[in-house]
N, C-alpha and C positions, 0 to 999 in steps of 0.2 A: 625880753630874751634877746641875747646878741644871736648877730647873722652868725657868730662862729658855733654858739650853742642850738640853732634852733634847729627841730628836731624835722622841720617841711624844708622844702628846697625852693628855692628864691633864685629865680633866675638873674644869670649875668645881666646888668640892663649895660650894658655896652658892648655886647655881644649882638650881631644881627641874627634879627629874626623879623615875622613876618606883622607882627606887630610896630616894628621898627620901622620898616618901609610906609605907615599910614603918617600923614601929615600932621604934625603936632597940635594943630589948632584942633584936629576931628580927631584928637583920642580923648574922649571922656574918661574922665577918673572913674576909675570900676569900685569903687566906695560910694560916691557920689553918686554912682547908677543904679547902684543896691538902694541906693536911702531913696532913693527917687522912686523906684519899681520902673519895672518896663513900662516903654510905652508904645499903646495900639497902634500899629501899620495904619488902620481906618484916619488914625487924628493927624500923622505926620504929612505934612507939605510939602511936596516938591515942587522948586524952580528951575529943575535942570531941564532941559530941550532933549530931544532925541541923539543930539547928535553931543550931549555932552554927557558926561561921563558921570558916574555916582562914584568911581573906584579910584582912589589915588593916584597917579601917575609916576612915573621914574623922576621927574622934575621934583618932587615933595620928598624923594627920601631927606632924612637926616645924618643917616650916619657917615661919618667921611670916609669910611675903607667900603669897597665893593667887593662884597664876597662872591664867589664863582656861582653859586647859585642865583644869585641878583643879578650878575650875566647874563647868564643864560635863561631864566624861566622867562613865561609865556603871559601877559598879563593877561586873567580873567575878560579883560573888557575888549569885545571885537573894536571897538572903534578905535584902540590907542594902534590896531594894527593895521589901520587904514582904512576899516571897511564901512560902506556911508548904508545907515542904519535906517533911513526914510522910508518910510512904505512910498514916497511917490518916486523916491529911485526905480526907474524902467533898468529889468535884467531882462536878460537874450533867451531867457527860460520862462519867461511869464507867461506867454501863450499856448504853453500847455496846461494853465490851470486853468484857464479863464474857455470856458466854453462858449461853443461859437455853431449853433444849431444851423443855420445855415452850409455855411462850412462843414461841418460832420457828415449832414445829410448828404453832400455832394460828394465827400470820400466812400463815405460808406454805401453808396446805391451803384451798382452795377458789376464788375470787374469779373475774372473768368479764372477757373482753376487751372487752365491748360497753359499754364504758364511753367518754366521750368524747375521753380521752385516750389507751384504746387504740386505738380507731378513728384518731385522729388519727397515731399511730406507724404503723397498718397501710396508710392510706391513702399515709404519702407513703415507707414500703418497697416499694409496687407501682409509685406512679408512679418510683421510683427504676429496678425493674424492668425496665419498661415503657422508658423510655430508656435504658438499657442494649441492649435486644432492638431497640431501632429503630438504635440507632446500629452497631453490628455486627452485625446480621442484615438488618434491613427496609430499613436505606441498602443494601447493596449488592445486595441482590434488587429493589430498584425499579430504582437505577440498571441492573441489568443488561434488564431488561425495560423499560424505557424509552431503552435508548439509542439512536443514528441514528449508519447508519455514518458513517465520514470520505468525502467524496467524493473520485473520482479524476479528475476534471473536469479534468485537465491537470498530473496529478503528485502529490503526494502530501503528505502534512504538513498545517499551515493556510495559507491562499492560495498552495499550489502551491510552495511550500518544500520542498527534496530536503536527501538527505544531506551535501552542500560546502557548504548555505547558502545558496546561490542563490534567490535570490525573485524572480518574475515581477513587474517593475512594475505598476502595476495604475492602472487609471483607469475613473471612474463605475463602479467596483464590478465592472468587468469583466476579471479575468483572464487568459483565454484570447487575447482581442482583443491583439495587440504593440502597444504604443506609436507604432511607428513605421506604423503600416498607417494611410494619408491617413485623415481623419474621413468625406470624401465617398464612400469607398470602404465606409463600412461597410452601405452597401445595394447592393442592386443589382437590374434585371430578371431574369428567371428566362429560359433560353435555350429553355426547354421552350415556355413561355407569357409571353411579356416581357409583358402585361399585370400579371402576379404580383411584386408586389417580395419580396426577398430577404434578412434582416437578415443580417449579418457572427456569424458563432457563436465562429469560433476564426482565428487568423491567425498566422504566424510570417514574418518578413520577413527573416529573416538577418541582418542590418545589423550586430550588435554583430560585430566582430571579432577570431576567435581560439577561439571557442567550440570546445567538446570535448562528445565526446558517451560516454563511458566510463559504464557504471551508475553511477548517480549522480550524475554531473556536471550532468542537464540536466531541469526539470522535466516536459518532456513528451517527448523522443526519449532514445532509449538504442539506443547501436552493437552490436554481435553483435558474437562473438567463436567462429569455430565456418568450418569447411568445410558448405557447401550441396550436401551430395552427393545430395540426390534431383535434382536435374536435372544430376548429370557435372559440375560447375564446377570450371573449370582453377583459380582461385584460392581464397585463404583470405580470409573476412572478415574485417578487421582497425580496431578504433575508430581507429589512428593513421591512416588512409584518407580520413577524415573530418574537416572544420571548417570556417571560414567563414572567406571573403578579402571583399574589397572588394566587397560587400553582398550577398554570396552564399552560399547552403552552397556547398563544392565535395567531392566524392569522387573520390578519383584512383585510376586504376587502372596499376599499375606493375608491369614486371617486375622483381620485387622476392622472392625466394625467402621463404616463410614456413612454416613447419611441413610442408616437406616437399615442399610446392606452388612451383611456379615462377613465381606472380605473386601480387598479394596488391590485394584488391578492401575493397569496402567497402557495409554494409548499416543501415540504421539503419527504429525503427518508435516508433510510440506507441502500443505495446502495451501494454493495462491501465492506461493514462494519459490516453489521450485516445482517447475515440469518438462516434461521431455515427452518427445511423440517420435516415436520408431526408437530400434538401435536394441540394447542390450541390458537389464541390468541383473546385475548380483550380489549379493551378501554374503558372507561368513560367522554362520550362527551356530551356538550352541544351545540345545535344547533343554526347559528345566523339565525335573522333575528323572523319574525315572524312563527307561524303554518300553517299562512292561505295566505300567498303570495310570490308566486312563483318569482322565481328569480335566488336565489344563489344555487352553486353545489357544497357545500362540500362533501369530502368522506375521508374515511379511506379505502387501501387498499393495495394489496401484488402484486408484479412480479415474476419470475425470475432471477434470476443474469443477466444473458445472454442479458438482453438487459433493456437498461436504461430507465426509462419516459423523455418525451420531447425531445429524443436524437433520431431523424427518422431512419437514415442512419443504427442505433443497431437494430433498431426492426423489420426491413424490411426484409420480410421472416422469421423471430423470435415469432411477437406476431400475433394471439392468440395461435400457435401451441400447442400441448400437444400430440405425434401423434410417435407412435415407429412401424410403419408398412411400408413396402415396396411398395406402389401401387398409384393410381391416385390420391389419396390424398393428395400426395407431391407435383404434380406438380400447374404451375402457372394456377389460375383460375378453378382449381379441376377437365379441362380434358385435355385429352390427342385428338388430331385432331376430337376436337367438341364430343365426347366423355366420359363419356354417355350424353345422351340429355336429362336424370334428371336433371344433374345439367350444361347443358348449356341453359334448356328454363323452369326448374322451381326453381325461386328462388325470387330475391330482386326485385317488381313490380315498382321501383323507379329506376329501373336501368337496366331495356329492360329484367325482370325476368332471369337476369342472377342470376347462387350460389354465385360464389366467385370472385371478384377481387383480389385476393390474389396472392399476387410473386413468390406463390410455397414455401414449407418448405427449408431454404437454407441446415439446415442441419440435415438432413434426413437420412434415415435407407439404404436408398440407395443410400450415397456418394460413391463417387469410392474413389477406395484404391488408398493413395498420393495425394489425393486432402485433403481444409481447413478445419478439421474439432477438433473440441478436445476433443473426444473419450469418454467414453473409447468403447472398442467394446463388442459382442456376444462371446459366443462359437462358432458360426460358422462363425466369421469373417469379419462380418457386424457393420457396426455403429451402436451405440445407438442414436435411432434420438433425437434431442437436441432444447430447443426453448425456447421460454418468456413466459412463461402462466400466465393468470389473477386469482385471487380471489379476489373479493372485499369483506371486512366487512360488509359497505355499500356505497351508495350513496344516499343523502338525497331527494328526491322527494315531490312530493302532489297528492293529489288524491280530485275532484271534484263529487260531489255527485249529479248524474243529475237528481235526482227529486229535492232535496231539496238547491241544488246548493251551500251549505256549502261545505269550500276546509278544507281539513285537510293534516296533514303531515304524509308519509309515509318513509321509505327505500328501495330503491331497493338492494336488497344482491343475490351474481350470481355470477357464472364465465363463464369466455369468453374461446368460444373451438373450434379447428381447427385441421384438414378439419369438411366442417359442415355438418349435417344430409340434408336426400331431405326436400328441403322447408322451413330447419333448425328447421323442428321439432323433438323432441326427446320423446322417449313414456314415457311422466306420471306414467303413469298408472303402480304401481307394481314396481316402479322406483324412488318413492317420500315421503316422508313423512314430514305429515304437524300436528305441534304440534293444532292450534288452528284454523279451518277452518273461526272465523268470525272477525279475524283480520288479517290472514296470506292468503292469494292465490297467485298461478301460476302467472307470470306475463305472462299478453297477446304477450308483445314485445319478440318474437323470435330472431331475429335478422336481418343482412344484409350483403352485398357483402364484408363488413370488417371484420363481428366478427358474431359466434352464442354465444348468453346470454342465458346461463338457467340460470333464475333468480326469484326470488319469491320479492312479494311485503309484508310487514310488518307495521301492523300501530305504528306509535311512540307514547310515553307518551307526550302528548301535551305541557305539561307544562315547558320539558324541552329544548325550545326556549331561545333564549337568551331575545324576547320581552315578554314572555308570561311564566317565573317562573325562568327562571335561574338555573332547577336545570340538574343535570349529569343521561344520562341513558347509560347501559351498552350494545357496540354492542361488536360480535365478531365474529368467524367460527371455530371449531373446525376440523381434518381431518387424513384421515389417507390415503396415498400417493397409487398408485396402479391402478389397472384394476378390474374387475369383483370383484374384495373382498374393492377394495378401496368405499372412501365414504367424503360426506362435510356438517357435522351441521352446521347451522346459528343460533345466536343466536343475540336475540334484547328485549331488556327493560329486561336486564340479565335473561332471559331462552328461551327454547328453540322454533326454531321459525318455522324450515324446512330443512329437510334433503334430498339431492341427492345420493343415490347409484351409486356407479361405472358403473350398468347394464346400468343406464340412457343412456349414454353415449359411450357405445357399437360396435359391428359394423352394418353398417348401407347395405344393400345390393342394394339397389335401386339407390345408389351413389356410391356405389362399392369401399365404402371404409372400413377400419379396426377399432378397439374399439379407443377410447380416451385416455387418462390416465390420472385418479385422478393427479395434477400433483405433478411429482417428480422431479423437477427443487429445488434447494435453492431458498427457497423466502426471498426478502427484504422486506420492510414496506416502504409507500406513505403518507402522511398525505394534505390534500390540501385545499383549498377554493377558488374556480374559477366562473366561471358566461359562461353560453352557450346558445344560441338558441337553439343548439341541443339537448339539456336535459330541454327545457322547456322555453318557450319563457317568459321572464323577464318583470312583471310588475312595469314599471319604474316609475307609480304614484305614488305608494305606496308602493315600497320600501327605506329603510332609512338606509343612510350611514354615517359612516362607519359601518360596520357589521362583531360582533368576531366569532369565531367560536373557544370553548375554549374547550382542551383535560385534565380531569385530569390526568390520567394515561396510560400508554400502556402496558403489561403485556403477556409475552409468555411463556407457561408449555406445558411440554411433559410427556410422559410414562416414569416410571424411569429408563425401561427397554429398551428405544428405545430414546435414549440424541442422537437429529445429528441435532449441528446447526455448522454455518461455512458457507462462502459463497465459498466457493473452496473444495466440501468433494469430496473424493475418488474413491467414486461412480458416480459421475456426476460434475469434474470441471471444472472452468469457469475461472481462474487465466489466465494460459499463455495464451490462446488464446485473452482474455480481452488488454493483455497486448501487443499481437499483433495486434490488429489493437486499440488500447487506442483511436487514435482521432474520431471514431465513438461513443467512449464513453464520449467524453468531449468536443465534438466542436457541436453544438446545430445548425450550417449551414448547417453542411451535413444530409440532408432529406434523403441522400436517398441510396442506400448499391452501385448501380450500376451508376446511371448518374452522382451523387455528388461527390463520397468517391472514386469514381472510379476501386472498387473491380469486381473480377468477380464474380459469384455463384458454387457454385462446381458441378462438373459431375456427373447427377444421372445415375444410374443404369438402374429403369422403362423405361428410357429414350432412353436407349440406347449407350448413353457418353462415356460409359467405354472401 
């Protein structure tokens, strides 16, 4: 095959390359090398010296043009570039390979760190130290001793951010205040002392519509999910009950079978979310159902932190206390070994005239010291007694006129107080003020083994039923927290309606217990509409369901000189201890503090315990 047809490529042989540069004598014919086969490294002989070369040299090339690469490269072999190749060539670097025990030993024995270079290595291994120990030890023990809780000033997260995302708008830095509540409304006169203005704390106006109130859903209210069995309720509380139409919460109450029950209601609160201690609050309700037929038990009204509605196991020993004394008051059933026999043979005629079925205050003025309580104390070193106390707004009632036997609609507004007076009467008299005697009186119902009600009855603007006008009347209670100087206006059909003095409430001698107190617990807000025999046996002829019970607004002001809302303030929290026993606050089986939840009560003092 000619070089012009052959189909391999065939090097220029007069072109340089690096075969070009090997000496003519030392290039074996590579035909000749093949027929031969390799031969072993082991068998070939060398006569070359060390300091003579195996590698061609520039003296051997053959070819007579020197191409720029043959200039310039590097030959493989160190000695064509001068360097003497002899192991017995002495270099200026030998003696650090060549050990020298002697010599080592005498370096390495003695010498001192206080030199400035090892001071210098030591100081910056400590400050190395030293920041290490701060960044995982000292950060997180500062931080943990410096931190401030998250507030729960109307829900939880940063600015009132819940788990769906939902973020209260917010304006001039005020969260609680709704958007939609007028600017001019955010003062107001005090109904107690209309010389006293009022600033706006918190407000919910309803307005968005469609709202849901499921845990979670809402940064300051959250619906129940749970039967209301301490007061008998024919229905189950249900969050689908609950939401907001045309600028209003509404809760319907319907015969609608649910878990067993044959109607299904609805209850919602800002528990642990929103609370206020002192000041004012009010609503704008209309009432379902008709004027004149008994049935339904809505109400608007307030607790304690310290123990939840419809959560037994919280309230047991909790409500209705209000009670900062050391004495028989505290214990179960208000004696001590049948003691006094006021209040072991006069009292509840439903109930063998015993006073109180009551658990005893769990935490009391006389807890012993290192037992459950969460504080804070006295000057002298006693607990501040601590509990759930009631104020209702109202609760919506009737009243039957028995001459003329026309029923009209009333409110019962009152709070519930423990330990109770004898016979759970409290003196009137000098103790009470009643704005309008021919719409407002004392309620006859005192109370019973579970609760004392001082309570005044109120008649409502008729018209505003949900069957008989549709329109919104204003209830609310104004208050100012305390003992002998404390006190609690009610207000209905927006003015005033009756007022309790702290005296009311007193101490009682004949039961041999200590004053009451206006209470000074953080209060949450209740909003409900439930159905009870106990509050009034249910005209099922003629009542018609479903039945709204619809809120415009909710509205809390205080002095601008006394701002304390929070459900955890300083003076009286409820946070860590909540969070220590949480499942009494969120598990709706446990009824009950001792046989359910399986806690004990703490050691009183009265008692002996300690």
């Amino acid at each position: 095959m000619s070089r012009g047809t052959s189909p391999y490529y065939v090097a220029d042989l007069d072109s340089p390359s690096t075969t070009n540069l090997l000496t003519p004598s030392r290039q074996p014919s590579v035909q000749a090398a093949l027929a031969r086969g390799p031969r072993s490294l082991r068998s070939t002989v060398s006569s070359a010296s060390f300091n003579e070369s195996p590698y061609p040299t520039a003296n051997s090339k053959t070819s007579s043009a020197i191409s720029l690469s043959d200039k310039f490269s590097l030959s493989p072999d160190p000695s064509s570039w001068g360097a003497n190749l002899s192991p017995n060539n002495p270099e200026p670097d030998d003696y650090l390979h060549n050990p020298d025990p002697k010599r080592d030993r005498k370096n390495d024995a003695g010498g001192t760190i206080f030199t400035y270079r090892g001071l210098t290595n030591l100081g910056c291994l400590a400050l190395l130290i030293l920041a290490l120990l701060a960044l995982f030890a000292g950060y997180p023990i500062i931080t943990f001793f410096t931190k401030s809780s998250l507030s729960r000033q109307g829900g939880f997260n940063f600015g009132g951010a819940n788990s769906s995302g939902q973020i209260p708008e917010m304006t001039n830095g005020l969260g609680l205040i709704d958007i939609a509540t007028p600017q001019h409304l955010w003062t107001r006169p005090s109904f107690n002392d209309p010389t006293q203005e009022l600033q706006l704390v918190f407000s919910d106006e309803f307005e968005v519509e469609g709202r849901t109130f499921y845990p979670g859903d809402d940064p300051y209210w959250e619906a129940v999910d749970l039967h209301y069995w301490a007061t008998n309720n024919l229905e189950w509380y249900d969050p689908q009950a609950i939401t907001t139409k045309n600028g209003a919460l509404e809760i319907t109450f319907s015969a609608k079978p649910n878990h067993g029950l044959e109607y299904m209601g609805g209850m919602m609160s800002s528990w642990n979310k929103f609370c206020f201690t002192g000041g004012l609050i009010e609503t704008s309700v209309t009432l379902p159902g008709a004027n004149n037929v008994i049935g339904f038990w809505p109400a608007v009204w307030t607790m304690g932190n310290l123990g939840r509605a419809g959560y037994g196991a919280s309230l047991e020993g909790m409500w209705p206390y209000t009670y900062d004394s050391c004495d028989v008051g505290t214990v179960a059933n208000q004696t001590k070994d049948g003691l006094p026999l006021t209040a072991a043979e006069v009292g509840d005629p439903y109930n063998g005239n015993v006073l109180s079925y009551l658990q005893g205050q769990r935490l009391s003025r006389c807890t012993c010291d290192g037992e459950s309580h969460p504080g804070p104390k006295h000057s002298d070193g006693t607990f501040v007694g601590r509990a759930a106390p009631e104020i209702d707004i109202f609760e919506a009632t009737f009243h039957t006129d028995p001459d003329t036997e026309i029923t009209t609609g009333q409110v019962s507004q009152s709070g519930q107080f423990a330990p109770f007076n004898y016979n759970y009467t409290w003196p009137i008299q000098g103790n009470s003020q009643i704005r309008d005697p021919k719409h407002t009186e004392i309620n006859p119902y005192k109370g019973g083994v579970f609760q004392q009600a001082v309570s005044g009855l109120t008649d409502t603007n008729q018209t505003c039923y949900e069957l008989t006008g549709g329109c919104f009347s204003v209830y609310g209670f104004e208050y100012k927290p305390g003992f002998d100087d404390g006190w609690i206006t009610w207000i209905a059909n927006n003015q005033t309606a009756w007022t309790l003095l702290g005296t009311g409430v007193g101490i009682d001698t004949q039961v041999e217990i200590g004053p009451r107190a206006i209470p000074q617990e953080p209060m949450y807000m209740i909003v409900n509409l439930g159905m009870s025999p106990q509050f009034g046996q249910p005209d099922f002829e003629h009542l018609q369901f479903p039945a709204k019970m619809r809120v415009d607004y909710i509205r809390v002001y205080q002095p601008k000189d006394q701002i304390n809302i929070g459900c955890d303030p300083t003076g009286f929290p409820t946070s860590d201890y909540i969070n220590q026993y949480i499942e009494a606050y969120t598990n709706p089986n446990l009824t009950t503090w001792v046989d359910d939840f399986k806690q004990t009560v703490p050691k009183n003092k009265f008692l002996g315990q300690c």
